[in-house]
N, C-alpha and C positions, 0 to 999 in steps of 0.2 A: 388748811384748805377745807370749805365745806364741802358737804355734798354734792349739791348744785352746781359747785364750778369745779369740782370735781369731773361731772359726770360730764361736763359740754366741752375739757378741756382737750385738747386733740394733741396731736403727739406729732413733733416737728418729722421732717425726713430722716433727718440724723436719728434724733431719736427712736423711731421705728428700725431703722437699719441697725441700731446699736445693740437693741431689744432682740432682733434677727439672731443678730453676731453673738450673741449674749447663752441665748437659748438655744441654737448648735453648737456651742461650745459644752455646752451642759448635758446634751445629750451623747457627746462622743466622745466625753469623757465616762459618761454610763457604758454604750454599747462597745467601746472597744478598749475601756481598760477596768468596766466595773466599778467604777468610782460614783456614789451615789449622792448627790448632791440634795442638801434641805433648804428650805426656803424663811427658816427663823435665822437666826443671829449665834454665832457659834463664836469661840476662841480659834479655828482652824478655817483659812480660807485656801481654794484650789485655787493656782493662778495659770490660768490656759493661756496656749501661746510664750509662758514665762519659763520655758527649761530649757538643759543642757542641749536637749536632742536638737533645737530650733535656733541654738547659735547664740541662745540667755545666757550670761556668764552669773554667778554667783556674783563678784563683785562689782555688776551691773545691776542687779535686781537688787538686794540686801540695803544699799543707799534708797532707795526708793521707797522702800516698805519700815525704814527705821522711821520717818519723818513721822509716822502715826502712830508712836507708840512703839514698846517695848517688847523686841520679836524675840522670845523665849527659842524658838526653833526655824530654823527654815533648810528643808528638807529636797533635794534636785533629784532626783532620782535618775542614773545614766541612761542615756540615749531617749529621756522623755521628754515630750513639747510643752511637759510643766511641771509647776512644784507645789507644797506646802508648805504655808506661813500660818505658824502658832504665834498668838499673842498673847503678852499676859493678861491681859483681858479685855472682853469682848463689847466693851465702848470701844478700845483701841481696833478692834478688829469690825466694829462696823462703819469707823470712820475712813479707817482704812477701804471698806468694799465699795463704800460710797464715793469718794474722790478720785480710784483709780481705776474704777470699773471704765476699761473704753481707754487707758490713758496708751502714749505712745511711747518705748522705749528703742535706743536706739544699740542693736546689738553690735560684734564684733567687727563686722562688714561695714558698719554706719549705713543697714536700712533699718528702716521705722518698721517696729512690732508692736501691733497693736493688743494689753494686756485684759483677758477678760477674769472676772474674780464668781467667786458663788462656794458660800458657805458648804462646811460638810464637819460632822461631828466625829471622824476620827481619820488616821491617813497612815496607819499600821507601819507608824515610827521603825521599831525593831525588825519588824519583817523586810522591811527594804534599808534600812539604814544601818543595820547591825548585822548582815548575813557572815555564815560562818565561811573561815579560810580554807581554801583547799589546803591538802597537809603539805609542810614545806614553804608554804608563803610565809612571808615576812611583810609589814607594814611599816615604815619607819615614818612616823606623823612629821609634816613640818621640814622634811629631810633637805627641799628646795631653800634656801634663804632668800632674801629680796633683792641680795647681789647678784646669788644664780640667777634668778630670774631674768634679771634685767641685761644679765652678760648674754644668756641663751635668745630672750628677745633680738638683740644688738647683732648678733651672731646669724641670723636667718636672714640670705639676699631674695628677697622678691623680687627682684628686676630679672625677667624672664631672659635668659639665656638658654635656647635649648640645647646647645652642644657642651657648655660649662656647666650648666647648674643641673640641679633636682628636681625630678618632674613636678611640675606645679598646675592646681588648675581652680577654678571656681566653683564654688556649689550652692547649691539655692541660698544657704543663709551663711558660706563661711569661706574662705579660702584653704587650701590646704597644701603642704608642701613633705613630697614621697622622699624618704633615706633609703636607700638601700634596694628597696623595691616595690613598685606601684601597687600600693594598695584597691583592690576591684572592689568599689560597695556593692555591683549588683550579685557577687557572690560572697563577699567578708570574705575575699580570702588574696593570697599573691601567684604571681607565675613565678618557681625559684630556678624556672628556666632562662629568665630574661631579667638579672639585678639591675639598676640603674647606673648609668657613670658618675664617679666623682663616691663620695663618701658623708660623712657626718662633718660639720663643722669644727674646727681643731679643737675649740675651747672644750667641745663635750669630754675628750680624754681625759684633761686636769678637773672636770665636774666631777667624773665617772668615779676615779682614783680617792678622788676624797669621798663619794658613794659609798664604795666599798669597805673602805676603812669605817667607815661609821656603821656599816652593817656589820663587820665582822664585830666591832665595840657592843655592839647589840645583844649580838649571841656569844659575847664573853660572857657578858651582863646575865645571860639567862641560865646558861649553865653555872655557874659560880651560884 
């Protein structure tokens, strides 16, 4: 494009509002988590709008971001409304910024999130992805199988019953269903005055039992 029809070229509505959406996203990701955003071309893009905290699944977003190339890392950070994608290099990550900037995913609930991207040259991997364990924790990687998974899906009734089932209720971007006792987000915390009726769904026993056995194998493992 030259100059000339550069400079006369005017900018649709969408586009202006994309540009809006674009550059508040870039800035609140500055003022409220420090994240400094450059305007060249990096192997690391932020994706706003694209994390755990907003209802993004990893196995939602990861399809999306493979199509352009080979994603060395991609990085969720808990309870944030975005992530980092490394690529292995940074044709792949500007075709990437370029195609999906603006695009629509559709998170857990099936509403439409709108993904905004903008390069940054580094997203302190270790510091968030490597933090150390309190003493006494244990991590077993992988511990779910894709049978648990799908028995513990199969296993949760969403058809509201309030006198049979488990408190349940809606939230901006996700459904949520309480065991044992209503979890309060406006304090993070429960009442252990008021448990809920009813229990854990049966299958969790025979999940749990094989849990335990594989953790104890764990810490055979480490002492030996």
């Amino acid at each position: 494009m030259d100059s000339n029809h550069q400079s006369n070229y005017k900018l649709s509505k969408t586009e202006k509002k994309f540009l809006r959406k674009q550059v508040k996203a870039r800035h609140t990701l500055l003022r409220h988590e420090g994240i400094e955003t450059v305007s060249y071309a990096t192997q690391i893009l932020v994706v706003a709008n694209g994390g755990l905290g907003n209802g993004v699944s990893r196995n939602q977003l990861f399809p999306v971001l493979e199509k352009f190339g080979q994603v060395d890392a991609l990085l969720m950070p808990p309870n944030k409304p975005y992530s980092f994608v490394r690529y292995k290099t940074i044709e792949e990550s500007k075709k990437a910024y370029v195609t999906l900037n603006g695009k629509e995913i559709v998170d857990d609930l099936g509403q439409k999130i709108i993904l905004y991207f903008n390069f940054v040259e580094k997203a302190q991997w270790k510091e968030l992805g490597l933090q150390a364990l309190p003493p006494g924790l244990m991590v077993v990687e992988e511990i779910i199988s894709s049978e648990d998974e799908k028995m513990l899906l199969e296993s949760v009734n969403w058809t509201e019953d309030k006198d049979n089932q488990n408190f349940q209720k809606s939230l901006k971007h996700r459904r949520v269903k309480h065991f044992g006792y209503e979890f309060h987000y406006e304090n993070n915390n429960v009442d252990k005055d008021k448990p809920l009726p009813g229990g854990l769904p049966d299958i969790c026993d025979n999940i749990l039992e094989k849990w335990l056995k594989e953790v104890e194998r764990n810490l055979e493992e480490e002492i030996s």
